[in-house]
C-alpha positions as CSV (number, residue, x, y, z in Angstrom):
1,X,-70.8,-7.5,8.6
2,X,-67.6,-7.5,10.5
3,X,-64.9,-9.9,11.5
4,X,-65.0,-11.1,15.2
5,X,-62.8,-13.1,16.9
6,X,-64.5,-15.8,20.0
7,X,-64.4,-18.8,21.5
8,X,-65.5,-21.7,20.0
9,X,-66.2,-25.5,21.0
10,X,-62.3,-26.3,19.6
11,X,-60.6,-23.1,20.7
12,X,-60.9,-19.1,19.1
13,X,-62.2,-18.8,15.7
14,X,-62.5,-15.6,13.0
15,X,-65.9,-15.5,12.0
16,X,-68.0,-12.7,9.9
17,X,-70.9,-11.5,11.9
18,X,-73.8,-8.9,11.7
19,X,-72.9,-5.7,13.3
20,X,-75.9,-4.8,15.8
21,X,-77.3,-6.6,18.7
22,X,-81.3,-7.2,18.9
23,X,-83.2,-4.1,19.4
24,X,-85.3,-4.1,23.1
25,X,-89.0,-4.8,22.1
26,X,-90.2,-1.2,23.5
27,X,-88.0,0.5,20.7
28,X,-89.6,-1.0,18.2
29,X,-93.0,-0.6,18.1
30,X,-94.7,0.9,15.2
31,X,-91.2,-0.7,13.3
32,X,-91.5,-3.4,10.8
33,X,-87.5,-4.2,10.6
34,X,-85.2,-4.3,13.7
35,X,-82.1,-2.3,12.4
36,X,-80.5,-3.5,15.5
37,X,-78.4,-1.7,18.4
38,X,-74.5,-0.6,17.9
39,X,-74.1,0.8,21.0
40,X,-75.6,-0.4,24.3
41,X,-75.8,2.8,26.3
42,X,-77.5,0.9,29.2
43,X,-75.9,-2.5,30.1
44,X,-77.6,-2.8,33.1
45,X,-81.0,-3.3,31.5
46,X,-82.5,-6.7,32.0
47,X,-82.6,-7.0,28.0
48,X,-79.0,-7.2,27.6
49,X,-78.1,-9.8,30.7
50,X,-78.2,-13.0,28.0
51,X,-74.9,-12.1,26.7
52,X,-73.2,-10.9,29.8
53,X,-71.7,-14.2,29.9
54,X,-68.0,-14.8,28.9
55,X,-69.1,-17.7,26.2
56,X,-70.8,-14.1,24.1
57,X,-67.8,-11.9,24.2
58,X,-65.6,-11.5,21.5
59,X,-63.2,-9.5,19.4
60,X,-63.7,-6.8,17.3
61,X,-61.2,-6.3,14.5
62,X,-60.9,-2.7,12.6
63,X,-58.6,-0.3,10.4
64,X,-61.5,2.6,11.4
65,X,-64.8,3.4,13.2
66,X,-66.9,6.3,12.9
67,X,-68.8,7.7,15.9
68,X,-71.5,10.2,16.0
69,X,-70.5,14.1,17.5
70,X,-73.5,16.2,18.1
71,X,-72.5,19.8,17.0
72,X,-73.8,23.0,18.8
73,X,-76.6,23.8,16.3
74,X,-78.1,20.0,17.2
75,X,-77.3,17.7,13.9
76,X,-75.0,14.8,14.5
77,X,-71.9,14.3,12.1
78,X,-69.9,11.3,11.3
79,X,-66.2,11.6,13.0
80,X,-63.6,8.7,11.8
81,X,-61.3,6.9,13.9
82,X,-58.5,5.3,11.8
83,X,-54.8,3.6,12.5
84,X,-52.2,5.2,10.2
85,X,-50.6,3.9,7.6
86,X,-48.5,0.7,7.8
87,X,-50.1,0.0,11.4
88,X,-51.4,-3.2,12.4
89,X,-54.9,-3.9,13.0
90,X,-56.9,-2.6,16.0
91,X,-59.0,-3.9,18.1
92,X,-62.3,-3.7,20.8
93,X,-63.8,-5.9,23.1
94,X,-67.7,-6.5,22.2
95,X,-70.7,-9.2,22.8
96,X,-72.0,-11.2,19.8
C-alpha cells in the first residue's frame, strides 16, 4: 500500500491504495495470482489506454523508492532513492 493523492467527486483526497496496476492477460498465463505491474514499460499498449484519462492520475507520495540495476555478471540489485534528512516529502506523478 501507498498513499496517493487524486481527484475526487468533492475536490483532491489522500487515500491508501495498492501499489501495482492489473497485469495484461498474456503475462499471466500458467499464474494463479496477478502480482500486478509497477512499472509500465509500454504505455502505448492497448491494455493500459483505460487509465490514460486525467480522472486516473494521481500523486505519489514517498521518503524513498528502490529501482532495480542490472549488474555486468546479469543479477539485478535493489538501488534506494531517498530525500535526506529533515526534507519534505517527495513526490511522482502515477495512474491508479
Amino acid at each position: 500500500m501507498a498513499p496517493i493523492v487524486r481527484n475526487a467527486a468533492d475536490g483532491r483526497e489522500l487515500v491508501m491504495a495498492r501499489w501495482g496496476m492489473p497485469t495484461p492477460p498474456g503475462y499471466l498465463k500458467g499464474h494463479r495470482v496477478d502480482r500486478g505491474v509497477t512499472n509500465i514499460r509500454n504505455p502505448t499498449s492497448t491494455w493500459w489506454k483505460r487509465w490514460e484519462s486525467v480522472a486516473h492520475r494521481c500523486l505519489v507520495l514517498l521518503t524513498a523508492f528502490c529501482e532495480p540495476e542490472r549488474l555486468p555478471d546479469g543479477p539485478n540489485r535493489p538501488v534506494w532513492f531517498a530525500q535526506s534528512d529533515g526534507e519534505s516529502l517527495a513526490f511522482f506523478a502515477g495512474v491508479w
